[in-house]
N, C-alpha and C positions, 0 to 999 in steps of 0.2 A: 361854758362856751369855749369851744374852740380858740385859739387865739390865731390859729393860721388866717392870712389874708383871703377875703372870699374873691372870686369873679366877679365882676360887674357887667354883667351883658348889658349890650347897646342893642340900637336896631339890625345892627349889623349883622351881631353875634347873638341873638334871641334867640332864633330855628335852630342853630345848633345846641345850646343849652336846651330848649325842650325837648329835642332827643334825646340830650342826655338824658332826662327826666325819665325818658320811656325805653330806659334801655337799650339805645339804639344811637349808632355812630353815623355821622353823617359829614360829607365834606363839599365846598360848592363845585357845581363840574357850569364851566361856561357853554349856553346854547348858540352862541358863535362857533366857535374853533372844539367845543367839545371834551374838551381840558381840563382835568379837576384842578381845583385850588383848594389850597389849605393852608394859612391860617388863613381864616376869612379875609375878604378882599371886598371895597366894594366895586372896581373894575378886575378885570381877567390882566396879569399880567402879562398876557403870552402875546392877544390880542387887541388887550383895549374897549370888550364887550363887555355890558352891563350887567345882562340877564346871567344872575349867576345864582340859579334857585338849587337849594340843600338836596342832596340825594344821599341813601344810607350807602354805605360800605359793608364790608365784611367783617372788620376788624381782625383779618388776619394779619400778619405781616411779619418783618426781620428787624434785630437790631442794625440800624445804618451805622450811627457812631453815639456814645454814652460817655458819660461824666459820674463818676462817684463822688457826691458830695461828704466832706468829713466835718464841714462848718457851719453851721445853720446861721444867717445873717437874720435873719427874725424868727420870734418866737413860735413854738408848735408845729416845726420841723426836728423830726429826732433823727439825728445821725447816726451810722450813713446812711446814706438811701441813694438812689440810683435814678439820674433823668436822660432819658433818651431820644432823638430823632428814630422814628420805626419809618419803613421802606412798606406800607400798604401794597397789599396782593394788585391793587386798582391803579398804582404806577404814581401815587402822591403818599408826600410825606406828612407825617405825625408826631406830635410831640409828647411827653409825659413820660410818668416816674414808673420804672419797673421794679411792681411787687411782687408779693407771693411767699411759695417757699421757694428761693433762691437766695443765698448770700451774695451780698456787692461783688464779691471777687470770682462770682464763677459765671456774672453774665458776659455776654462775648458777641464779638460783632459776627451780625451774619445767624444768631439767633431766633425760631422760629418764636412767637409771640401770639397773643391773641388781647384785644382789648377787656377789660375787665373796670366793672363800676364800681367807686365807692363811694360810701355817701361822707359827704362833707359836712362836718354839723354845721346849722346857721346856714348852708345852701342848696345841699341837695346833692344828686349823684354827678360824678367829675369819673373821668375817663382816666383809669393807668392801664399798665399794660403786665404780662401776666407771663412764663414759659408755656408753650403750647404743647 
């Protein structure tokens, strides 16, 4: 078993854990004001509106700004690895760890990206992000 910590989806965060399941990236866009959100919310930040139902994205995007971790504070993180804010083609931001073949030191802001699923043992597929 993995020892990394899993996700615990709520009601909240459910719809988007099931896309992940299927492949598919999705973030909330409020039908008030029209707004996507992300992390999930269960009001709209911007407005204050409730109906905030999952629509998929692209999962294109750029690096906004990244962190290279050198210290793993719990077990079944191997160092280093690379977490980042990505800047979505759809005008909201994204969080997670940029894999692949790239070295920590050669990702850069402003980086084009594309989301990329792994599976997590004990949970299932989880979103990192990938060089485009």
């Amino acid at each position: 078993m993995d020892p990394r910590p899993l996700p615990r989806p709520s009601a909240l965060t459910a719809p988007y854990w099931e896309a992940c399941q299927r492949g598919e990236l999705t973030v909330q866009r409020c039908r008030d004001c029209g707004r996507r959100v992300h992390l999930p919310e269960p009001a709209c930040p911007y407005c204050g509106g409730t109906d905030l139902p999952y629509e998929a994205v692209s999962g294109r995007g750029s690096v906004h700004t990244f962190s290279v971790v050198h210290r793993a504070f719990l077990p079944g993180f191997e160092v280093p690895y690379v977490i980042a804010w990505i800047d979505l083609e759809e005008g909201v931001r994204a969080f997670g760890s940029v894999v692949g073949d790239i070295a920590p030191e050669d990702v850069r802001i402003g980086m084009p990206v594309r989301v990329r699923f792994d599976d997590l043992p004990g949970f299932g597929r989880i979103p990192n992000w990938r060089p485009a």
